[in-house]
N, C-alpha and C positions, 0 to 999 in steps of 0.2 A: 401538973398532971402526972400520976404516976404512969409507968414503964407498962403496964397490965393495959392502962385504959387505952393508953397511944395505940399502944398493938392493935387494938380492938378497932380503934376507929381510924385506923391507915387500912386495916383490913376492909373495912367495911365501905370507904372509899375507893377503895382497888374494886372490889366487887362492882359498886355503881357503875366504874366506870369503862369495868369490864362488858356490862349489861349492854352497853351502850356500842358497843364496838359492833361491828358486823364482819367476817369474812365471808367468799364468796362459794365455800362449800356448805356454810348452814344454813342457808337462806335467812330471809328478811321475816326475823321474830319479834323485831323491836321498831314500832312505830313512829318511835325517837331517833330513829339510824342518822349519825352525823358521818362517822367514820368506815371506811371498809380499808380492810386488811390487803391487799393484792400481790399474789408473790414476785409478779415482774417488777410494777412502779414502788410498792410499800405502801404507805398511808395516806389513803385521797379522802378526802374531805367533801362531804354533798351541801347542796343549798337542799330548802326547804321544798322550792319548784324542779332538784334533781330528785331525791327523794320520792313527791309524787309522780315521778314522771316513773320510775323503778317501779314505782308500787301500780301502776297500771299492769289491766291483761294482758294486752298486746305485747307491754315490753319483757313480764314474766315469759312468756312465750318463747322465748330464747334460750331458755335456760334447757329447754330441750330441742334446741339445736346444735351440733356441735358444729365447732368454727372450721375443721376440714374434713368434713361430711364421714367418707370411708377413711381416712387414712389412720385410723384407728386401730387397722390390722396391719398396717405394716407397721408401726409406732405407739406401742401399747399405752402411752404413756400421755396421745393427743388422744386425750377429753374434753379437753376446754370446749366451751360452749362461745356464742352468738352473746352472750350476756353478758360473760366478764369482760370478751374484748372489745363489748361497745361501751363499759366501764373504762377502759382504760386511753380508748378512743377519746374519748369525755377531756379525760385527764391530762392526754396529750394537746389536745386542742386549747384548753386550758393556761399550760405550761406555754404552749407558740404564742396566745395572745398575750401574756406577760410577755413576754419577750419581744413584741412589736410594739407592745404600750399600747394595745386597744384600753378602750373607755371600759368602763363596766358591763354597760348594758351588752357593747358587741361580744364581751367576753362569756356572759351568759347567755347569751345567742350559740355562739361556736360552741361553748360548752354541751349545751340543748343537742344543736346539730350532731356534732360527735356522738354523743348518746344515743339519738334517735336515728344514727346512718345505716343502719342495717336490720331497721325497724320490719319492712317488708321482704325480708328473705324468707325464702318459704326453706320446708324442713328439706333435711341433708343440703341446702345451699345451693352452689352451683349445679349441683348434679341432677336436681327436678326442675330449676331455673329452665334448664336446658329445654325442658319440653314446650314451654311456649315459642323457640325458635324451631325446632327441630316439626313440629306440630302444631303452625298456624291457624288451625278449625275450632285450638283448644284457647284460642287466648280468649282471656273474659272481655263485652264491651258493657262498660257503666255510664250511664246517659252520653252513647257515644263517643266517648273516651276508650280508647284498645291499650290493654295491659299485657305487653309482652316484653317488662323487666321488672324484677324487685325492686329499683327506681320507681318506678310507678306505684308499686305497691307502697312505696315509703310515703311515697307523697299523701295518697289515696288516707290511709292511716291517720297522718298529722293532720289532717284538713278536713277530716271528715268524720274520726272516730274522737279521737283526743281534743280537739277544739270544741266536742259536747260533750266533755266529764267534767263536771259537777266539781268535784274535788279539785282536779287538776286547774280548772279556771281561776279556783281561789287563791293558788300560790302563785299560778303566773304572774309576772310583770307587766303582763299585760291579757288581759281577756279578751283582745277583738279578735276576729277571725283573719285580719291581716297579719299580725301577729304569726298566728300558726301558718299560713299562707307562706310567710316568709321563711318562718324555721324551716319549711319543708323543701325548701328551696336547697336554703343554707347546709340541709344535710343528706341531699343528693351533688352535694356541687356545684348545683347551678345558681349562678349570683341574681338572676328575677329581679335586676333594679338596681340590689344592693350591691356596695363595692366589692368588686372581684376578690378581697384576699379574704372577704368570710368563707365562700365557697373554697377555694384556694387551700385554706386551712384544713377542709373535712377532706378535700377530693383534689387533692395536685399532682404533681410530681415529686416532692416530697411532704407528707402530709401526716399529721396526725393518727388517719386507718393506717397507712403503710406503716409509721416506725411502732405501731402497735402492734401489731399481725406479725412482723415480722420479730421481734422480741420475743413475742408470747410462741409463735410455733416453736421457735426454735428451743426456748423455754418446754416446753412439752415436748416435743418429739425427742430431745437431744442431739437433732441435729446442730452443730456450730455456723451458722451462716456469717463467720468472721466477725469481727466486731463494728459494731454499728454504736458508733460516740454520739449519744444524743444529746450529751451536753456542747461539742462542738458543733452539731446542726444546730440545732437552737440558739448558738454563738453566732450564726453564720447569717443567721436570715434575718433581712430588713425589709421595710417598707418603704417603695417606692414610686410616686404616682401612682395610688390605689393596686398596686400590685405586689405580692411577694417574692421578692429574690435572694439568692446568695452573693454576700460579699463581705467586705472585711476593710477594719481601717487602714492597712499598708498592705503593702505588698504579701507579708508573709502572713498576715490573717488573712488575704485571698485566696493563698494557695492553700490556707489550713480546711478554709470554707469549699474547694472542691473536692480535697479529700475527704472531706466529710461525707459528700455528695457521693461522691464515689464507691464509697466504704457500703453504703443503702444499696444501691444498683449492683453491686459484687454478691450483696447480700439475695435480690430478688433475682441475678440469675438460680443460684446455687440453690435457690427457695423451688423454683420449677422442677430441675434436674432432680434435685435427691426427695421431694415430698410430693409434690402433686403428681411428677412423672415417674414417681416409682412404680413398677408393676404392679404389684399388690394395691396399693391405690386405686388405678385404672381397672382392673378385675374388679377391682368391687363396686366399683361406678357403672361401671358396663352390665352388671350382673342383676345391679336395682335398676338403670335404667331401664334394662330388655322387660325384668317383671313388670314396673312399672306402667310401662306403652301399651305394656300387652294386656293386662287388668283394662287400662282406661278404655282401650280399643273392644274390649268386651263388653264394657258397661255400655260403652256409643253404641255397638250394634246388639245387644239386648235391649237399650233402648228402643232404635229401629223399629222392633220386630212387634214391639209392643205400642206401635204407631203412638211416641209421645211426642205431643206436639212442642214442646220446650226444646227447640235445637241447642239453648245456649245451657244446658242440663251438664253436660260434660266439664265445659269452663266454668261453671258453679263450682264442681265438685274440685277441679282445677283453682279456683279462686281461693277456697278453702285450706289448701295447701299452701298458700303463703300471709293468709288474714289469720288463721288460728291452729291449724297442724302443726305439730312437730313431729322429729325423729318415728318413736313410737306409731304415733300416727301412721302414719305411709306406711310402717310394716304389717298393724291391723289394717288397714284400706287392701292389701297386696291379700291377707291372709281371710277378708271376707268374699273378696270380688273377683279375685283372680283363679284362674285355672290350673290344670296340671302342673303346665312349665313352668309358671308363674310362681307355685305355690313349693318348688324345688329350687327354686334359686332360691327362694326367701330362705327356706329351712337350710342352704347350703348357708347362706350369709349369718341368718341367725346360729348356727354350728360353729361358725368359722372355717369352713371347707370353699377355699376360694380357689378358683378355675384355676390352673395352674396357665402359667406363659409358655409358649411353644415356640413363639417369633417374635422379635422387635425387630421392626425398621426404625431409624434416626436418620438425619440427615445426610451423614458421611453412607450410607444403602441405598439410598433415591437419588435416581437421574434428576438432572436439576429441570427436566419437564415436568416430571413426574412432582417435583419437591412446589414445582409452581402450581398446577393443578391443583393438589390438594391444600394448599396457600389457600386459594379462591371457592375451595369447597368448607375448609374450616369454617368458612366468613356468612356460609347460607345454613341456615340449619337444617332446611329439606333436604337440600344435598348432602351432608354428610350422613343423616339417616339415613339415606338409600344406600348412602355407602358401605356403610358398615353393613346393613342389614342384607345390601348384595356379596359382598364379597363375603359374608359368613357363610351363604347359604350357599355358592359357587364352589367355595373350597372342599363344603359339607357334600355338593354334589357331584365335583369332580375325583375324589379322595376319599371321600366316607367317614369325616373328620367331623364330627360337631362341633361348632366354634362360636365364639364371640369376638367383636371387633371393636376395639375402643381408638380414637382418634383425636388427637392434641394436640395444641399447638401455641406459643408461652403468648400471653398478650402481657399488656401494661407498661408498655417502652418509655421511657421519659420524654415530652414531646415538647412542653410549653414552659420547663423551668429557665429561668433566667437568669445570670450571673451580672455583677458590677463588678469590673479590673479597670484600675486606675479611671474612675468615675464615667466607664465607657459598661453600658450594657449589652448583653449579649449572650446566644442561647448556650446552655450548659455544655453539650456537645460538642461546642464548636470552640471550648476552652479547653477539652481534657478528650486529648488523645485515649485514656483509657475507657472512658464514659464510651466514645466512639466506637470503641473495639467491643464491649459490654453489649452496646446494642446491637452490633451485630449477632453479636455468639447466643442475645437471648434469641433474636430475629429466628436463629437458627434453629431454636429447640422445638423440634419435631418428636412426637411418640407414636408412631403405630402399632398397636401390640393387637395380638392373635391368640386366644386361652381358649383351652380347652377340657374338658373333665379328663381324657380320657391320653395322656405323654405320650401312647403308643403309638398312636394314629397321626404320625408328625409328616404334614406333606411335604415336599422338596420345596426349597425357598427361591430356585427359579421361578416356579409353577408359580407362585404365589406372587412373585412381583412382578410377573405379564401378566397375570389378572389386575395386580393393580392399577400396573401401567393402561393398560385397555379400558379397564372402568370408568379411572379420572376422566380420559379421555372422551368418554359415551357421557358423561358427569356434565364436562364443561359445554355439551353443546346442548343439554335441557336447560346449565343454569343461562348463558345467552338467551335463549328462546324468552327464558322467563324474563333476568334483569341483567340492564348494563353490569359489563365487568370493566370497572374502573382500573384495576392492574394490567388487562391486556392494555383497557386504553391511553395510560400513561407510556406502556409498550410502545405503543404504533407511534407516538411523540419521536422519540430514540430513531425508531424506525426509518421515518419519512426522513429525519435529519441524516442518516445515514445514504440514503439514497440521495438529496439532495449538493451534499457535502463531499461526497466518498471518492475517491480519485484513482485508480487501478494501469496497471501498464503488465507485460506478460507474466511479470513475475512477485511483483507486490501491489500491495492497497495501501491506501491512505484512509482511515478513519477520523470523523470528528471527534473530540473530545468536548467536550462542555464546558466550559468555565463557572462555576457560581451556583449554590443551588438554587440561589433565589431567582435567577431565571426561568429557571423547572414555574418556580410559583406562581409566578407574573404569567406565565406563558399559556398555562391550565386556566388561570383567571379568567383571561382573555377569550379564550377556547368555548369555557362556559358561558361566556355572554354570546355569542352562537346559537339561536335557536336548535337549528339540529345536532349540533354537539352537548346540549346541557345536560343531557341524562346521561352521557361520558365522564363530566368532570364538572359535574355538581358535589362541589366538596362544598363546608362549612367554613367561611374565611371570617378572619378576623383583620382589621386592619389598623390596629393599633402598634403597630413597626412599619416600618421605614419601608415593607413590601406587604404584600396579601400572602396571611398565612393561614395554611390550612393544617392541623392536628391526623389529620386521618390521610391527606395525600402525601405527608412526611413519613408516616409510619407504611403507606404503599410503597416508596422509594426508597427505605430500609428491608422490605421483604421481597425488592426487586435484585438490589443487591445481594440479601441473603442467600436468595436460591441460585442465585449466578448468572441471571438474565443482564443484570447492570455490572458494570465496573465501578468503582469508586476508589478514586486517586484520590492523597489528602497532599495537598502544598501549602507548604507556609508561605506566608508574603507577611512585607511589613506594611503596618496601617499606625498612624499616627506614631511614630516612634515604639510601634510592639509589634510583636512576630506573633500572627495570627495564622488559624489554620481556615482554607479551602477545600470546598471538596469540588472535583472535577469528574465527569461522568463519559463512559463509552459502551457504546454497545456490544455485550460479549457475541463470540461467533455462536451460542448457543442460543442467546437471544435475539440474533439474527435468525438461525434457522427458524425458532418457535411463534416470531415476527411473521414470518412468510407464509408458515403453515397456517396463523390466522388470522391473515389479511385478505382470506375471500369473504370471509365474514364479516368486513367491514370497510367494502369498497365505496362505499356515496361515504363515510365518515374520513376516512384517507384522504380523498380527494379536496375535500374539504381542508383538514389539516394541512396539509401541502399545499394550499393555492393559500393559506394563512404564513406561511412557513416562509413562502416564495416571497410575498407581499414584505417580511418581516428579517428579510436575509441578512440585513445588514445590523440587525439587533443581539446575534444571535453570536456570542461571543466565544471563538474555539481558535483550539488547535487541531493540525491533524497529523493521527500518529501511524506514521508509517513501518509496514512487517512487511513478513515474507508472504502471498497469499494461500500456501498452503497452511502457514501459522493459522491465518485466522478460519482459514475454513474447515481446521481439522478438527 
């Protein structure tokens, strides 16, 4: 073959199989797409059923959302969309089930999941998310079923929309509607049957979304979130009686496998603090939300007035918002329906003229009342709407300040990963003294910020945190009214033992300290089988360890400590030949006072706990630590 012709047809083979490649800024031109190009992972490889699943409406849809709503103005550089990082979500998941040795089939399962995990996020993400919690009237109900999270939307989607395409049935591996059933399961997290580490893989503690998301922001913004070795995670993690943990064949692959772990969590602090909590972020959140509300609230009372009888009109147009809007979307929605104010912020946001910051409160500015209060207001969404929308309007009408209020506070603590050291399991936490300290410091990441148009009109920052202070306060006794506050009620636990325990003479006290937290666990457990106690300490327990654990009363007991209502002492002690850590608990003098001040609001539940408390005295395994009494009561 002469030199002339080779040329021609190495060229011409290049070209083919250039044809065939896909990256994820020219969209899907080639109905043969095997390959996409990704600048985080490199070259992922589609099945035939990832393919159709890309080439659906639903999951196009993504491509105009981006993956951190506003933060686009403080980081010119995050565009990334909803699309590639559920590509590479895909890809991650992929990479974990080779690495646990799943079958095939599970691995095009997780694969699927991964892809389709963030199927029902409506446009700008979390930031219009927010209004189905903040604005209860607006959540859609579909034959009875209430959708008040992108969860649901995802579900809704695979099970409903994509289990009747045509197309899409031919390359799945399976066509029934169990099938999709299951995917959809699989890519919200929840394992529906199947063994816990499909779900595990989409939505854990360390998992697939995270080491995606976090790659990819940091990837785009230029933020450095440290280095996250995903080939040592991926090293680290095994299967274990249907479950996923970290651990390693000797000793020093165990300790390589928590720093690994480690290295993620250093990562999603640093991921709050400098991107989601940066100002400018928050200002632009705050700026869409307000338009937004206020649009919606004029279409509901335009509606009103024109007596339509479809109340469920408003969560239509809400529904809409996370089945088929994007980006764009919501800012023609803001730009046909919304009013003056409404129609000023947009033009401010579409400009790039964002409010400017006039105040941040963080944790180290909030009394630790204050730092609880809005703890338990973050957690309801009506209340923090009022919050904010009181304390703008308060500032604006004590001062003359026009303002905005944006409010935040980090979630996603590591709850349920598991470690194996010297063929002993155990939760990640309670292996790595750093991991421990991490959760606190994210526990801690508090933003309140205060923006205004106008830098001149800045009130004194006294003024402003006795209104806070006063607010939270008028805050936590509508949200009572409305629903149990599970934080005070782990509170009055602390409490009663203190009063039970506590020993005093003219000049010092003796406090209980607590031994174990799994005491705390059992004890709540116990509490909730209590008729009149169950809407106190109605958590979700699992009982697949050695105690009754609950995800959401663990992460109450890290935002106990955070704010400074608990103590937490770590002791090592030895356990089978290793020096393990304990954590031992007391009730700070701060959390006595805030104890006391809300223990008339829950006197028949008190008495209750303490005549449990009294019954169970000799269960209840302490020390007690004697000071000066002015120590603790100052």
């Amino acid at each position: 073959m002469s030199r002339t012709r080779l040329i021609v047809r190495n060229k011409r083979r290049l070209t083919f199989l250039t044809r065939r490649l896909y990256t994820l800024k020219e969209g899907l031109q080639w109905s043969g797409m095997e390959v996409i190009h990704d600048p985080v992972h490199g070259t992922i490889r589609l099945s035939r059923f990832e393919e159709a699943l890309i080439q659906t409406p639903q999951f196009q849809r993504l491509r105009g959302i981006e993956q951190l709503a506003m933060a686009y103005f403080a980081y010119p550089g995050a565009n990334h969309t909803r699309f590639e990082h559920s590509i590479g979500t895909m890809h991650m998941a992929g990479r974990i089930a080779d690495q646990l040795g799943l079958s095939r089939d599970e691995k095009v399962l997780v694969r699927a999941g991964g892809l389709l995990h963030d199927l029902g996020h409506p446009a700008f993400s979390h930031a219009v998310e927010s209004i189905l919690r903040r604005n209860p009237i607006y959540q859609p109900v579909v034959q009875g079923r209430t959708f008040s999270n992108h969860e649901a939307f995802t579900q809704y989607m695979i099970e409903e929309i994509l289990s009747e395409d045509e197309n899409l049935l031919q390359r799945a591996p399976d066509s029934s509607r169990d099938y999709f059933t299951t995917l959809s399961h699989i890519a919200i997290g929840d394992p529906f049957g199947r063994p816990p580490y499909l779900a595990q893989i989409i939505s854990g503690d360390i998992d697939a979304d995270r080491i995606d998301f976090l790659m990819r922001d940091s990837y785009h913004t230029g933020v450095s979130l440290g280095l996250i070795d995903v080939n040592q995670i991926l090293e680290s993690l095994v299967l274990e009686n249907g479950r996923v943990l970290l651990g390693g064949r000797d000793g020093y692959s165990e300790e390589m496998a928590l720093v690994a772990a480690e290295s993620m969590l250093t990562a999603r602090a640093h991921h709050y603090s400098a991107i989601i909590h940066h100002p400018t972020t928050q200002a632009a959140r705050a700026m869409l939300l307000y338009a937004l509300e206020g649009t919606l609230e004029r279409v509901r009372s335009k509606m009103e007035k024109e007596d339509k009888n479809d109340k469920n009109s408003v969560s239509t147009i809400v529904m809409d918002f996370f089945l088929r809007s994007t980006d764009a979307d919501i800012f023609s929605f803001i730009r046909s329906h919304g009013g003056p104010t409404e129609q000023r912020l947009i033009t401010r946001l579409k400009e790039g003229r964002i409010c400017p910051l006039i105040m941040r409160f963080n944790y180290s500015r909030l009394h630790p009342q204050t730092r609880t209060a809005l703890a338990i207001i973050t957690e309801n969404g009506r209340a923090k709407k009022i919050f904010e929308e009181t304390l703008a309007r308060r500032i604006h009408d004590l001062h003359g300040t026009p303002t905005l209020v944006d409010l935040d506070m980090a979630s996603g603590l590591p709850k349920t990963i598991r470690v194996k050291i010297n063929d002993e399991e155990g939760f990640f936490y309670d292996n790595s003294a750093l991991a421990n300290g991490l959760i606190r410091a994210i526990s801690r990441q508090i933003s309140l910020c205060v923006f205004t148009r106008d830098r001149e009109k800045r009130p004194p920052v006294r003024d402003v945190l006795e209104e806070i202070k006063t607010l939270s306060i008028q805050l936590l006794r509508f949200i009572r009214e409305e629903t149990p506050i599970q934080l005070e009620a782990l509170l009055l636990i602390f409490h009663t033992l203190n009063k039970l325990f506590s020993e005093e003479t003219d000049s010092y006290i003796s406090i209980p300290k607590i031994h174990n937290i799994t005491w705390i666990y059992r004890t709540t457990h116990q509490l909730a089988s209590i008729p009149q106690l169950k809407h106190l300490f109605n958590y979700n327990y699992t009982h697949e360890y050695e105690f009754p654990y609950s995800d959401e009363l663990y992460k109450n007991i890290q935002t106990l400590v955070a704010v400074e209502m608990l103590n937490e002492d770590i002791r090592t002690i030895e356990h089978k030949n290793r020096w393990k850590q304990r954590y031992e608990y007391t009730l700070t003098p701060i959390g006595a006072l805030y104890a006391e001040e809300i223990a008339p609001h829950y006197k028949k539940e008190i008495q209750i706990i303490t005549e449990y408390l009294k019954q169970h005295k000799h269960a209840v395994i302490h020390d007690l630590i004697r000071m000066p009494k002015r120590r603790y009561q100052a």
